[in-house]
Structures are given as C-alpha cells and as structure tokens.
DSSP file (Angstrom, degrees, kcal/mol; ACC not computed):
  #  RESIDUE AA STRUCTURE BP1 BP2  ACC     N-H-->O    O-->H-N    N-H-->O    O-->H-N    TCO  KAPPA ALPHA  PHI   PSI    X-CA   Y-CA   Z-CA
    1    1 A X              0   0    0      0, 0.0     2,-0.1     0, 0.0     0, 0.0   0.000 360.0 360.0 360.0 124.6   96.9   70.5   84.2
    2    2 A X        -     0   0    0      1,-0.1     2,-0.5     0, 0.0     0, 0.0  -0.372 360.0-131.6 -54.0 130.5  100.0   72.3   85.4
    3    3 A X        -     0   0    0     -2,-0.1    -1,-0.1     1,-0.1     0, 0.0  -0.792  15.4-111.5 -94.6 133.4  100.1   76.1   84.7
    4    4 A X    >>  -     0   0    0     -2,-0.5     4,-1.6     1,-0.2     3,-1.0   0.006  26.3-116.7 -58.0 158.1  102.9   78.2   83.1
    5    5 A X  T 34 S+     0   0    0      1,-0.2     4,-0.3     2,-0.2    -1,-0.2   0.706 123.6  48.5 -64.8 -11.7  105.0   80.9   85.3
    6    6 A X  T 3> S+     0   0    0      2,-0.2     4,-1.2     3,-0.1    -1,-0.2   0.683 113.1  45.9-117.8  -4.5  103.6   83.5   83.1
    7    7 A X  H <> S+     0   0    0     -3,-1.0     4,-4.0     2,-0.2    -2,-0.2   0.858 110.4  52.6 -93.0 -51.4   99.6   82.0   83.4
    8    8 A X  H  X S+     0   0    0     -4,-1.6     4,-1.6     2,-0.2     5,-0.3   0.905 112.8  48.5 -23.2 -40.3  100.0   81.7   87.4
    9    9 A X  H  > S+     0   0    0     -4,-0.3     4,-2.0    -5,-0.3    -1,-0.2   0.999 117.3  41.0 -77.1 -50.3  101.2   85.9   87.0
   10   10 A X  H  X S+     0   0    0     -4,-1.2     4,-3.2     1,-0.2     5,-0.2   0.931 112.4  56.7 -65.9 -46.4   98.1   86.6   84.8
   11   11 A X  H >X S+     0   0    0     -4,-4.0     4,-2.2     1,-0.2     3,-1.0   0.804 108.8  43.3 -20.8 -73.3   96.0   84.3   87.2
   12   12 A X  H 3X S+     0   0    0     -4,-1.6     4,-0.8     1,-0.3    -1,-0.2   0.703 111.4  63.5 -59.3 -34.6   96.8   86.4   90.4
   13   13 A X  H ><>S+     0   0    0     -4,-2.0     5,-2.7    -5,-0.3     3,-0.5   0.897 106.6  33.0  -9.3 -81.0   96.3   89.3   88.3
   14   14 A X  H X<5S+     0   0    0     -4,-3.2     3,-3.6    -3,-1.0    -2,-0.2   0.982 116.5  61.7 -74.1 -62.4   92.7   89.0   87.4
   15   15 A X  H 3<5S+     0   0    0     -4,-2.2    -1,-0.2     1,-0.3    -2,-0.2   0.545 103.0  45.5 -23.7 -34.3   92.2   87.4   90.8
   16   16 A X  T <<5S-     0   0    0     -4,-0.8    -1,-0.3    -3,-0.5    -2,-0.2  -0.198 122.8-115.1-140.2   1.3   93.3   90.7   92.7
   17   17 A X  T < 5 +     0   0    0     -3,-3.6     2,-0.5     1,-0.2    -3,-0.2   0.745  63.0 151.5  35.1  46.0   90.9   92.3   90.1
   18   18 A X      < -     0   0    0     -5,-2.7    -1,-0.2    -6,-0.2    -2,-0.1  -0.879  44.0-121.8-113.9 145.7   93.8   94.5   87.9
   19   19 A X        +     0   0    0     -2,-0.5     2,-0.3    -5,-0.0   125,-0.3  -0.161  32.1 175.3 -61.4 136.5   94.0   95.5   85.1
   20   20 A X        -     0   0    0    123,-0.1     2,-0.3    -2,-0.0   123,-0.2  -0.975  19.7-155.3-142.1 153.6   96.9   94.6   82.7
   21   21 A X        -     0   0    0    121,-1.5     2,-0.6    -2,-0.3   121,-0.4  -0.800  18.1-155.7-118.6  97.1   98.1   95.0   79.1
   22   22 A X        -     0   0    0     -2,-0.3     2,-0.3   119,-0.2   119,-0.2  -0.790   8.6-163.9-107.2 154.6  100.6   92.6   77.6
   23   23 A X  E     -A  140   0A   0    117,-1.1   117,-4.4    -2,-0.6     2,-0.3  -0.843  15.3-147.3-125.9 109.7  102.9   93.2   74.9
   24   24 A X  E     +A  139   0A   0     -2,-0.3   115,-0.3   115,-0.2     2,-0.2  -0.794  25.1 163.5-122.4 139.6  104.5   89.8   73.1
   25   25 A X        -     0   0    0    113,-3.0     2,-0.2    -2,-0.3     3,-0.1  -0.628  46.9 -85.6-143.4-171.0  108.0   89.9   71.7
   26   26 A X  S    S-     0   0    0      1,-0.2   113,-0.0    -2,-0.2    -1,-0.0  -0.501  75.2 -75.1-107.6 165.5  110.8   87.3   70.6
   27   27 A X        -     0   0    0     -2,-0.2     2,-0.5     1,-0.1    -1,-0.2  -0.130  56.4-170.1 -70.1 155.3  112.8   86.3   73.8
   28   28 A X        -     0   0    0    109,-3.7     6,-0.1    73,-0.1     3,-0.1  -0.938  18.7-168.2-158.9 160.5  115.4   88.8   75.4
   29   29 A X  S    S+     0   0    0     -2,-0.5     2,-0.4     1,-0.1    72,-0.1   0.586  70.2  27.0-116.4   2.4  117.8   88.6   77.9
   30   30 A X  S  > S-     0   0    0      1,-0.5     4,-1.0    71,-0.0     3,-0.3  -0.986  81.4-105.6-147.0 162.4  119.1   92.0   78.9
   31   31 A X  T >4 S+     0   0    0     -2,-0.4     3,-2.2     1,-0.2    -1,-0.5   0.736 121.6  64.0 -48.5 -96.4  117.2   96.0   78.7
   32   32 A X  T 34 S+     0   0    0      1,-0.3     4,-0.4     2,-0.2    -1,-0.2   0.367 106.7  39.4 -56.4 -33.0  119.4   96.6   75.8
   33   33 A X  T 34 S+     0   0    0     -3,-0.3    -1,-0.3     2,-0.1    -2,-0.2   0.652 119.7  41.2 -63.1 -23.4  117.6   93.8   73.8
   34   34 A X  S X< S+     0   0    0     -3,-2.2     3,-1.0    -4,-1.0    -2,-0.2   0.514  94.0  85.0-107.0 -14.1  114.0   94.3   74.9
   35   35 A X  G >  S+     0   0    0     -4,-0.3     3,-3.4     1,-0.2     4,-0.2   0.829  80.2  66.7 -66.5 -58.8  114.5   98.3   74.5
   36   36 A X  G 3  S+     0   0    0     -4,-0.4    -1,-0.2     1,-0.3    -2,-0.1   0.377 107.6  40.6 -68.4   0.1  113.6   98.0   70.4
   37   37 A X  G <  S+     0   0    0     -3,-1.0     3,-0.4    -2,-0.2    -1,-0.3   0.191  95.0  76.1-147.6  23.2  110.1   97.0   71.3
   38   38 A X    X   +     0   0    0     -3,-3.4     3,-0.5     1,-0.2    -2,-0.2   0.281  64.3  89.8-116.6  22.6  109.2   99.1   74.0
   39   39 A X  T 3  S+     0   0    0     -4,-0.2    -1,-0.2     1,-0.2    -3,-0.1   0.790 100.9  41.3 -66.9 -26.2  108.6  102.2   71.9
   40   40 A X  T 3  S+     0   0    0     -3,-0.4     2,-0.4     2,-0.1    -1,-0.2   0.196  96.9  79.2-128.6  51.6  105.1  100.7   71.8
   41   41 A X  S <  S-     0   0    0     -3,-0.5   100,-0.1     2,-0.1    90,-0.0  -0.977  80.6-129.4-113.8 119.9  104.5   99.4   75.6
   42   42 A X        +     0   0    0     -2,-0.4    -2,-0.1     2,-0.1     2,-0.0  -0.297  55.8  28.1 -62.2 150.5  103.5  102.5   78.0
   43   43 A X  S    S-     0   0    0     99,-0.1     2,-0.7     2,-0.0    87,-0.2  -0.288  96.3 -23.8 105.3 169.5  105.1  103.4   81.2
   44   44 A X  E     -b  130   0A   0     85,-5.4    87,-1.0    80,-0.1     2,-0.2  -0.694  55.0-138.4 -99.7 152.3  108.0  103.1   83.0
   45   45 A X  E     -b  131   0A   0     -2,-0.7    21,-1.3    85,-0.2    22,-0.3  -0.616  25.2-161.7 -73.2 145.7  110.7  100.0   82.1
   46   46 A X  E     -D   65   0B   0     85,-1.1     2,-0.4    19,-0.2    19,-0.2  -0.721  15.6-146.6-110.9 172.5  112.1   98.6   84.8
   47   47 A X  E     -D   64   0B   0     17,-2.4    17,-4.4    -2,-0.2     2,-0.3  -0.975  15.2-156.9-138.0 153.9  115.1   96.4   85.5
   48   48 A X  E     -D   63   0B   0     -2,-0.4    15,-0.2    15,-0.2     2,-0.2  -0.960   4.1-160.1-142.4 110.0  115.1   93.9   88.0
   49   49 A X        -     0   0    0     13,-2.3    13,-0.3    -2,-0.3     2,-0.3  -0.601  13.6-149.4 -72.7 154.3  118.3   92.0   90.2
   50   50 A X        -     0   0    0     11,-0.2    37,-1.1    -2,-0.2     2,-0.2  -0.920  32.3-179.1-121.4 117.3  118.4   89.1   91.9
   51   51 A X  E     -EF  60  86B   0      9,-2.7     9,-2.4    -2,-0.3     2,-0.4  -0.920  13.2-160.7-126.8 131.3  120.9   89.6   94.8
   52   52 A X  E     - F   0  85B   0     33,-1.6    33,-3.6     7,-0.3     7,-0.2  -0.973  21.1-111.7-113.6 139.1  122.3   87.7   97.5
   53   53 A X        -     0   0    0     -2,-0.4    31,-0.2     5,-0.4    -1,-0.1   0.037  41.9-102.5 -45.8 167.1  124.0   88.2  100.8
   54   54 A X  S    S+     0   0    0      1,-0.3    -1,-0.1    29,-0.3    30,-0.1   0.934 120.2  34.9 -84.7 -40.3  127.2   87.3  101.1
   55   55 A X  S    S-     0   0    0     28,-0.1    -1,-0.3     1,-0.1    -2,-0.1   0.665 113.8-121.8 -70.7   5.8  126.8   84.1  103.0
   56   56 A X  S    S+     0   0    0      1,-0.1    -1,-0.1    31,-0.0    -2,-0.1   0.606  77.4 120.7  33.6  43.5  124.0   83.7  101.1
   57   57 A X        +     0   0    0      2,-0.0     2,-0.2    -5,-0.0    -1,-0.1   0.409  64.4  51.2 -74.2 -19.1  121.4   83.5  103.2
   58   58 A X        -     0   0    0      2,-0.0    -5,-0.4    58,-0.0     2,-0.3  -0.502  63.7-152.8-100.2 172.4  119.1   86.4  102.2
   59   59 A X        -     0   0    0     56,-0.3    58,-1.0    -2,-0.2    -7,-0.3  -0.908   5.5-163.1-148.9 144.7  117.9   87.2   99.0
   60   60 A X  E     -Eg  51 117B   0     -9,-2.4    -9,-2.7    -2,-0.3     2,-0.7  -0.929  11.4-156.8-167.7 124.6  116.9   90.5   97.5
   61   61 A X  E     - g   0 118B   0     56,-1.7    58,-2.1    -2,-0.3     2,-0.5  -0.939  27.7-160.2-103.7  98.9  114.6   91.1   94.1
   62   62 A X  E     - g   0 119B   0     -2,-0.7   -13,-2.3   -13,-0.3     2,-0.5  -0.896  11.1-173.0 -77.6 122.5  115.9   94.8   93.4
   63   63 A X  E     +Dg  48 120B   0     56,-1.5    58,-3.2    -2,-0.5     2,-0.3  -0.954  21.2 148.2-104.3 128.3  113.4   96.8   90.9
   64   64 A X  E     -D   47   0B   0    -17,-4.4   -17,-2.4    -2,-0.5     6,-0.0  -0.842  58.7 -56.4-140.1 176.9  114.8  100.2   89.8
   65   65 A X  E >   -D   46   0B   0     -2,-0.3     3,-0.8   -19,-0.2   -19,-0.2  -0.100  49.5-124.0 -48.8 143.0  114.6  102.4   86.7
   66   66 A X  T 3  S+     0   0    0    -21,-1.3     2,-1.2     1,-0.2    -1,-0.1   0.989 111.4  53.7 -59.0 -55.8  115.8  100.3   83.2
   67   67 A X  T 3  S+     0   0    0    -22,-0.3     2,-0.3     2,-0.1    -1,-0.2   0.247  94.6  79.2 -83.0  25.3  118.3  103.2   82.8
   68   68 A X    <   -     0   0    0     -2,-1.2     2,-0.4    -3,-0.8    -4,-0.1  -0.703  63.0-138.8-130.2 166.8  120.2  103.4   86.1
   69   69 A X        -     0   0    0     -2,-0.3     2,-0.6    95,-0.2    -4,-0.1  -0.887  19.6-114.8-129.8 148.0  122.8  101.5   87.4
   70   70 A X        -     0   0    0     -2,-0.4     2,-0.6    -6,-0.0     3,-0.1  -0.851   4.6-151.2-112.6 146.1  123.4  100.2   91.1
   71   71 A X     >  -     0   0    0     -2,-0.6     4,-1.1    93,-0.1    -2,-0.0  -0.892  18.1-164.7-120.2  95.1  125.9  101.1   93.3
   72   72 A X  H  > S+     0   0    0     -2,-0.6     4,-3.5     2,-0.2     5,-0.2   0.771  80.9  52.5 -83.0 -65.0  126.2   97.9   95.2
   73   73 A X  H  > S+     0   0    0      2,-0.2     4,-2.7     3,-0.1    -1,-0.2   0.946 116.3  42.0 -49.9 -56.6  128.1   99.0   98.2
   74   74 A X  H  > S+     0   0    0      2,-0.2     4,-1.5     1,-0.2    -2,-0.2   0.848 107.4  65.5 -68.6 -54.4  125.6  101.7   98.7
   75   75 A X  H  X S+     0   0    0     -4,-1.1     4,-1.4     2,-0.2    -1,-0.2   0.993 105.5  39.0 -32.7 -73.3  123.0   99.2   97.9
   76   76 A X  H ><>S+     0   0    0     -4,-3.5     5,-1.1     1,-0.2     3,-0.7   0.980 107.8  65.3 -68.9 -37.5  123.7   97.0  101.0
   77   77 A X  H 3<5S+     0   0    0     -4,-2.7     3,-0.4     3,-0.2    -1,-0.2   0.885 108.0  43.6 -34.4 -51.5  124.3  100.2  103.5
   78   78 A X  H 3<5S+     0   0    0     -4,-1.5    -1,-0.2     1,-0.3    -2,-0.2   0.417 114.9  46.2 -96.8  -0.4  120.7  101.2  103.0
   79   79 A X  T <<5S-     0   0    0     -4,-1.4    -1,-0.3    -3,-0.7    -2,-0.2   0.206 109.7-118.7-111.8  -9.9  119.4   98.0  103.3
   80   80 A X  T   5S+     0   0    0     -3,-0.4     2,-0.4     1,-0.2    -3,-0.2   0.999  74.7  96.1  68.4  56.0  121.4   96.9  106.5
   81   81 A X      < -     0   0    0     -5,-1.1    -1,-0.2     1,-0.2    -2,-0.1  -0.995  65.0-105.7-156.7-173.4  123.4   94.0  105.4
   82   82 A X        -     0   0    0     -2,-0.4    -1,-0.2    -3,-0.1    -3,-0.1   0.166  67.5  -9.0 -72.1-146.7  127.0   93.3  104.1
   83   83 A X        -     0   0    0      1,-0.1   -29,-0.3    -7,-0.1     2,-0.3   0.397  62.7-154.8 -17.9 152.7  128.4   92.6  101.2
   84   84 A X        +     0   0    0    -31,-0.2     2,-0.3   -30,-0.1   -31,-0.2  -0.904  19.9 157.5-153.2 142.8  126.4   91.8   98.1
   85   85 A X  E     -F   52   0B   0    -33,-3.6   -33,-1.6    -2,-0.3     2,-0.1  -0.895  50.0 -79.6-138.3 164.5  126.6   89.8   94.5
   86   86 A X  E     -F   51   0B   0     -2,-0.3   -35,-0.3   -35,-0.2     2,-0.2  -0.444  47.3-114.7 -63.3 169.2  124.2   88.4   92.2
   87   87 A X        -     0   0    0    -37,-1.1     2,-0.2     1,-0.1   -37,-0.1  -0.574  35.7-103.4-105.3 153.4  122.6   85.1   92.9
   88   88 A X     >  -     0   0    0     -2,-0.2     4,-1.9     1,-0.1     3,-0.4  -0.465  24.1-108.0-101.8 177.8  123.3   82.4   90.9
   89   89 A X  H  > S+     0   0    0      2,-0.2     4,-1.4     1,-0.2     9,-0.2   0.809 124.2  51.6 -43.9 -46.0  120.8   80.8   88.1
   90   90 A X  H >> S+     0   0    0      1,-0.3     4,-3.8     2,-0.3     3,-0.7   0.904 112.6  47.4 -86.7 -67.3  120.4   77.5   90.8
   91   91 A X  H 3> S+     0   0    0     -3,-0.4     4,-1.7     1,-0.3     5,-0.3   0.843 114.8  40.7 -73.5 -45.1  119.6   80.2   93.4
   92   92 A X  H 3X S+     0   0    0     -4,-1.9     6,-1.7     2,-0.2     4,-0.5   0.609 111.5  55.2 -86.3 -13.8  116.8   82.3   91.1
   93   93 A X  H <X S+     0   0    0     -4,-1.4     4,-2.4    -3,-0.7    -2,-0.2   0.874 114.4  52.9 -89.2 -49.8  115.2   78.8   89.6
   94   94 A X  H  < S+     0   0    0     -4,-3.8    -2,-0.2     1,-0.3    -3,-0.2   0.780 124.9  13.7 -66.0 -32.5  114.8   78.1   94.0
   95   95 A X  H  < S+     0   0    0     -4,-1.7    -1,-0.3    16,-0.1    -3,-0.2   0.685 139.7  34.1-120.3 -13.4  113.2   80.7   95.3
   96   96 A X  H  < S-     0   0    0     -4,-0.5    14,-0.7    -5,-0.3    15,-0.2   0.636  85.6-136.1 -92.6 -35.0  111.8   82.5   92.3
   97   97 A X     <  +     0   0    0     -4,-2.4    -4,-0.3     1,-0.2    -3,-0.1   0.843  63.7 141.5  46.4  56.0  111.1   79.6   90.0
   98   98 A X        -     0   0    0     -6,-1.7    -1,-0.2    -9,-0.2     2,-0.2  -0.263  51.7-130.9 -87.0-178.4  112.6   81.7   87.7
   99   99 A X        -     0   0    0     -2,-0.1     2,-0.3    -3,-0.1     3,-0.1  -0.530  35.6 -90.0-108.6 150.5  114.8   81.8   84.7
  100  100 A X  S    S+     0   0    0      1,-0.2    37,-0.2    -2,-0.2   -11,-0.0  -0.746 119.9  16.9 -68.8 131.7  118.2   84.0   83.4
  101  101 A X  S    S+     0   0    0     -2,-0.3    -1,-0.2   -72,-0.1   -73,-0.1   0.179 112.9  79.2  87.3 -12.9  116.6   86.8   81.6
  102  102 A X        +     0   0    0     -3,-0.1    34,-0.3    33,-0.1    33,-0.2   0.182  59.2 145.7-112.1  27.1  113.4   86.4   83.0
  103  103 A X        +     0   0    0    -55,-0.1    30,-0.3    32,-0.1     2,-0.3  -0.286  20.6 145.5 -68.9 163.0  113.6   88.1   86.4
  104  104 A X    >   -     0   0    0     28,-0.1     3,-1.6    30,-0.1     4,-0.2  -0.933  63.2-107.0 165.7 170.4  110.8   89.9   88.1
  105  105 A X  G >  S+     0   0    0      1,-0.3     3,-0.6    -2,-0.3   -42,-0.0   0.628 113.2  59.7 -82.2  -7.8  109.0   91.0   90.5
  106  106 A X  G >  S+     0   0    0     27,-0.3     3,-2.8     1,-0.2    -1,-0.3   0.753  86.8  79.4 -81.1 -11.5  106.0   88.8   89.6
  107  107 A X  G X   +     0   0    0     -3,-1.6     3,-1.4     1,-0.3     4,-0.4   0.626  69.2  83.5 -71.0  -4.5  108.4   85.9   90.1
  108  108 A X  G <   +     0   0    0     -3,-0.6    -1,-0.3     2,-0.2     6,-0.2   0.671  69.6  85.2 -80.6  -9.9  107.6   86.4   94.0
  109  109 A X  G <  S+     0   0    0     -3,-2.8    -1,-0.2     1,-0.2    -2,-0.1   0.853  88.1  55.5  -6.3 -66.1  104.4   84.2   93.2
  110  110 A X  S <  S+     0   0    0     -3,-1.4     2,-0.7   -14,-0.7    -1,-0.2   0.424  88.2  75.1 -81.7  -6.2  106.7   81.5   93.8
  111  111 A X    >   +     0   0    0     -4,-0.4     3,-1.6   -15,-0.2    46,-0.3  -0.518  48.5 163.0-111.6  94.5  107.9   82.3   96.9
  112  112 A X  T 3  S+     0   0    0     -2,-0.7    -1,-0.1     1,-0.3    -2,-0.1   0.522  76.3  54.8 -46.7 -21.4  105.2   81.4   99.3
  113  113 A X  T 3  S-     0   0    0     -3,-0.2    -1,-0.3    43,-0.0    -2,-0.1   0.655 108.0-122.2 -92.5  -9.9  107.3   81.4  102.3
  114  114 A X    <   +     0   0    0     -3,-1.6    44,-0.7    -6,-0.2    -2,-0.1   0.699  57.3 147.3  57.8  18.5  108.7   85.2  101.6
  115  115 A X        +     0   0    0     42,-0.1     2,-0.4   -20,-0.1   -56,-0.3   0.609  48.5  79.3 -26.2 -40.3  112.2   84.6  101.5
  116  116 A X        -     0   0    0     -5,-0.2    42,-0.3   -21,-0.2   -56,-0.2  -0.826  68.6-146.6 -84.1 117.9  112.7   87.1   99.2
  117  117 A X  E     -g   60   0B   0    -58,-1.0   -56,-1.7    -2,-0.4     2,-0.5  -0.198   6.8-146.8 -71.7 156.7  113.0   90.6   99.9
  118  118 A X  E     -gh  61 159B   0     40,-2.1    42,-1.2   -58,-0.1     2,-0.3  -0.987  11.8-171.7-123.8 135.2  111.7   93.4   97.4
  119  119 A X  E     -gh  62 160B   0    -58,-2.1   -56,-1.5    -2,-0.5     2,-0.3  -0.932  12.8-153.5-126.3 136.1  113.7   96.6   97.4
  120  120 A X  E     -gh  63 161B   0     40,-1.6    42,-2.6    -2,-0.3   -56,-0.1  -0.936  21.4-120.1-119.0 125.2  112.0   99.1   95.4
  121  121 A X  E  >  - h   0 162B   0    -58,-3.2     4,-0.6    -2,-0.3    42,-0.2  -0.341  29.5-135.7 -66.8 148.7  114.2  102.1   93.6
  122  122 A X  T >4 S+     0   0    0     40,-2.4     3,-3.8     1,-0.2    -1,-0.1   0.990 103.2  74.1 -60.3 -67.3  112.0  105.2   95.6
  123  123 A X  G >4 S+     0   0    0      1,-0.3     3,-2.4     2,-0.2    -1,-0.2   0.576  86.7  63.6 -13.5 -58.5  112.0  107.0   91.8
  124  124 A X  G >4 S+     0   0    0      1,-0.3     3,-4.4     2,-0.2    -1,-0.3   0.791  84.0  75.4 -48.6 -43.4  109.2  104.1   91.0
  125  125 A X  G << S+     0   0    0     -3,-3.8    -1,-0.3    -4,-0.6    -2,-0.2   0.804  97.7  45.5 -42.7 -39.1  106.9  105.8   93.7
  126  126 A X  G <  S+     0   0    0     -3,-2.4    -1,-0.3    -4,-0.1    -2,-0.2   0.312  89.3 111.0 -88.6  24.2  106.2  108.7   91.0
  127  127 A X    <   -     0   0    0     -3,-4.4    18,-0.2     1,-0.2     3,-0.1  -0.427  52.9-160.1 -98.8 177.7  105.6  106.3   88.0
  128  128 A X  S    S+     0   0    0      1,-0.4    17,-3.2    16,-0.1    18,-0.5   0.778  82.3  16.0-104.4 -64.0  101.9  106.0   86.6
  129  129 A X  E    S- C   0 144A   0     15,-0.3   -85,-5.4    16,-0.1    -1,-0.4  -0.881  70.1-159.4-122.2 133.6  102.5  102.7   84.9
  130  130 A X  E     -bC  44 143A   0     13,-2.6    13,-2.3    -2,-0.3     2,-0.3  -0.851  10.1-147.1-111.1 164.7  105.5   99.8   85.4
  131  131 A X  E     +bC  45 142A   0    -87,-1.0   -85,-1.1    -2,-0.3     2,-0.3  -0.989  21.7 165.9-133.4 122.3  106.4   97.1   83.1
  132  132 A X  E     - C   0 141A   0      9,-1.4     9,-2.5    -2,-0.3     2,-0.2  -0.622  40.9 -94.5 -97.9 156.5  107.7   93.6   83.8
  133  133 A X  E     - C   0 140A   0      7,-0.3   -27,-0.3    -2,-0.3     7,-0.2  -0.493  31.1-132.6 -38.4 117.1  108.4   90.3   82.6
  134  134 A X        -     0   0    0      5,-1.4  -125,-0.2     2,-0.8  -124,-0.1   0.006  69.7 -82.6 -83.8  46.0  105.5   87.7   83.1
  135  135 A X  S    S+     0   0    0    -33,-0.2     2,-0.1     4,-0.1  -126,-0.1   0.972 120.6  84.3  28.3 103.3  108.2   85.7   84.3
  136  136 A X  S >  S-     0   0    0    -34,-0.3     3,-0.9     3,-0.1    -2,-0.8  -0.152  79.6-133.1 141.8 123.5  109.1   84.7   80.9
  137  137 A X  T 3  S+     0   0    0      1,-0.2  -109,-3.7   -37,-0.2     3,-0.1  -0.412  92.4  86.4 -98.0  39.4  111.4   87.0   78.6
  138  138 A X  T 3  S+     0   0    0     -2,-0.5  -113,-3.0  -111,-0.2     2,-0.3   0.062  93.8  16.5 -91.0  -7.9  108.8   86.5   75.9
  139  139 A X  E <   -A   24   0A   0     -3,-0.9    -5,-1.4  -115,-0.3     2,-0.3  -0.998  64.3-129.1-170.2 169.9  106.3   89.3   76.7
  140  140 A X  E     -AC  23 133A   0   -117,-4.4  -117,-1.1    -2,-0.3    -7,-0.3  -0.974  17.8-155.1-123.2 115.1  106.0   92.7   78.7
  141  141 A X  E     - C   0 132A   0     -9,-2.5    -9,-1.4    -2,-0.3     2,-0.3  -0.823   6.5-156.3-112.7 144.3  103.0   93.2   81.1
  142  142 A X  E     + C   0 131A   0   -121,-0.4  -121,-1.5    -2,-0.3     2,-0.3  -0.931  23.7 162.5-107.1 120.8  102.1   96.9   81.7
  143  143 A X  E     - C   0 130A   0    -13,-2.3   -13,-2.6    -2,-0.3  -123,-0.1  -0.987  44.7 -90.0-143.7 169.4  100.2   97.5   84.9
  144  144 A X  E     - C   0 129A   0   -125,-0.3   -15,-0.3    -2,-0.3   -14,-0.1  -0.285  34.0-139.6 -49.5 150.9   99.2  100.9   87.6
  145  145 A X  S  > S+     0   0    0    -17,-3.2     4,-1.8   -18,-0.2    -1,-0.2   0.448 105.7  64.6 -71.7  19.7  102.1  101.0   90.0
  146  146 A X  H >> S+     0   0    0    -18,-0.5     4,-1.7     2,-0.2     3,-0.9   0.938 106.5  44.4 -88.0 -44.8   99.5  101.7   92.6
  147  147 A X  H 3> S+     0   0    0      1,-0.3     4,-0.6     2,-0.2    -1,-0.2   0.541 104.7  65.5 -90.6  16.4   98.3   98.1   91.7
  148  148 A X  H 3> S+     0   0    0      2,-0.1     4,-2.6     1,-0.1    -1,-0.3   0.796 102.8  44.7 -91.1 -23.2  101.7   97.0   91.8
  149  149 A X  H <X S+     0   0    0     -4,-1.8     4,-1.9    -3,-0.9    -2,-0.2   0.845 106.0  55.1 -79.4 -21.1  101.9   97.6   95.3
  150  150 A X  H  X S+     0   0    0     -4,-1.7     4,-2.3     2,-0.2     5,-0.3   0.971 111.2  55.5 -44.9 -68.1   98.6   96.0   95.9
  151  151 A X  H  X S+     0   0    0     -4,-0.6     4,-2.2    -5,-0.2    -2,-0.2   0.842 109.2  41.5  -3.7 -87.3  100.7   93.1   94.0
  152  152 A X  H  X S+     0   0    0     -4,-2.6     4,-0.9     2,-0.2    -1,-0.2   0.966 112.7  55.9 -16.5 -88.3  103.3   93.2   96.3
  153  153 A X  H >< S+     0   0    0     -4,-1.9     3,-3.5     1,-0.3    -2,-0.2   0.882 108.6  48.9 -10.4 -90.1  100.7   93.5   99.2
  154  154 A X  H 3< S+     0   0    0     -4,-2.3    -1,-0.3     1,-0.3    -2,-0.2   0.863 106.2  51.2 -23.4 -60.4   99.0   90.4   98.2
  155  155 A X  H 3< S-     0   0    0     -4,-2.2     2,-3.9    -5,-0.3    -1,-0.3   0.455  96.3-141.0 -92.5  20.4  102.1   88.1   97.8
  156  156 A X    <<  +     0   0    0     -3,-3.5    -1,-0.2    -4,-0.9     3,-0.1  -0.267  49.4 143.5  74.4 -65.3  103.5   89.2  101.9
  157  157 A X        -     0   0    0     -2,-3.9   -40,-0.1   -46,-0.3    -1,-0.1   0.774  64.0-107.2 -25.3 149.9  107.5   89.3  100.8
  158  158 A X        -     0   0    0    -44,-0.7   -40,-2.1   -42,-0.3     2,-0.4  -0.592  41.0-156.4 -80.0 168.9  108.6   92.0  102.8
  159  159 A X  E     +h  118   0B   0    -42,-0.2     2,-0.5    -2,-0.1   -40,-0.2  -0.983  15.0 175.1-146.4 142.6  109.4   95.4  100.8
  160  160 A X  E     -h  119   0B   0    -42,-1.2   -40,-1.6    -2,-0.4     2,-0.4  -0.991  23.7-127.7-153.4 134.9  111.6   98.5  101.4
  161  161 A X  E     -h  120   0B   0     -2,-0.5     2,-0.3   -42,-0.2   -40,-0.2  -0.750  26.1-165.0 -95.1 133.0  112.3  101.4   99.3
  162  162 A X  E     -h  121   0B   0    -42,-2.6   -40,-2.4    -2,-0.4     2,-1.8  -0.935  30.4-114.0-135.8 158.5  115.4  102.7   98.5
  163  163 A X              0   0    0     -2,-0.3   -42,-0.1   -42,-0.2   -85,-0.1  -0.416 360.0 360.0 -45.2  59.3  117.8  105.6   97.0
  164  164 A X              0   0    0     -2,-1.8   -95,-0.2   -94,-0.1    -1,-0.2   0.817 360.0 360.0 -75.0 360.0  119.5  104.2   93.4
C-alpha cells in the first residue's frame, strides 16, 4: 500500500524519534487563510517559497517568519545566485512532490537526490517551536526547531541561513 505525502512526513518523524503535535483544519492556500486557526497551534508560523533560478536550474525551499515579506533581489545576493522567481506548480509537484498551497519544508522527503536547497530566515534560529504543512494544506504539525534541524540533517539537502 502506497503512503500519503503527509503519512511518509509523520513516518520520518517517529523514525528520527520526535515529537510532534498536529492540528487538523479545512484546506488553505495562503497565511492569511490558515491564520484563523492558529490561535490554538503553538509556536512560530512559518511561510514557505518555492523559488527558482533564473535558468532554472536550482531550486530553493525559502522558510522565513509568516509575517515577513522577501526582498527577492536581496534574496539572491545572499545566496550567490542571480535573478529569482517562483517555480512553477509542474516544477514543485517534480522535485517536492508537492502541491499549490501545500509547500514545506517536509516536502524535502521527496527529494532524495537533494536538489533542493533550504534557505532558512536566521530569525527561526531563536524560535522554540515551528509549524508546517504535512505537505498537505489540511493540517499544521508543531515540532522543536532544534528537531527541525535534526529534520533537515536527516533528509542531506543542503541548508544556509539567511537575513529576511
């Protein structure tokens, strides 16, 4: 039997022995929709990009604070590369197995090869607790960040911290 994107997240989870809480909601597709039901999920919200180079040849899973905005230009300076846009749905279903509305950082599951980069906003470094997507914009999984970088760790993709 084939396993969902969001039982694969819990799998690696438990596997990796951490702890999680999740929080089940009606689907949502942007922070300003999912915001009304996170008065009772702990921690900080995140928001999460899927970004391509401009030839589109890299890939880059930004997670930064829900409430911030990214500065794009500034974005690719601190990362060393040009130009940068979102990636399109085609492009986040290939390397992510993902979904619109359901990006995240667990979605790096699916990329076995590491293709994808994770740039992490620095701010996250002081958070207690993050919240994701279990890749699926039906529920909110709470976990330490310390054992989101274990997370990380686990699935190789390379990772760099940055200024938003």
């Amino acid at each position: 039997m084939t396993m969902t994107n969001e039982e694969k997240v819990y799998r690696v989870l438990d596997q990796l022995g951490i702890g999680y809480s999740v929080k089940q909601h009606p689907p949502v597709y942007t922070v300003e929709e999912v915001e009304q039901y996170w008065s009772d999920i702990p921690g900080t919200h995140c928001k999460n990009l899927f970004l391509r180079d401009q030839k589109g040849k890299k890939h880059y899973l930004v997670v930064m604070l829900h409430n911030k905005r990214v500065n794009m230009a500034g974005l690719a300076e601190q990362i060393g590369d040009g130009r940068l846009s979102f990636a399109s749905e085609k492009r986040l279903e290939k390397y992510l197995g993902l979904k619109t509305g359901a990006v995240s950082p667990f979605g790096i599951i699916n990329d076995p090869d590491g293709h994808v980069r994770v740039v992490l906003d620095s701010e996250l470094k002081g958070a207690d607790w993050v919240s994701f997507h279990p890749n699926v914009n039906t529920a909110t999984v709470t976990i330490s960040f310390k054992d989101f970088e274990r997370f990380l760790a686990h699935c190789g993709n390379p990772v760099c911290y940055v200024t938003i």
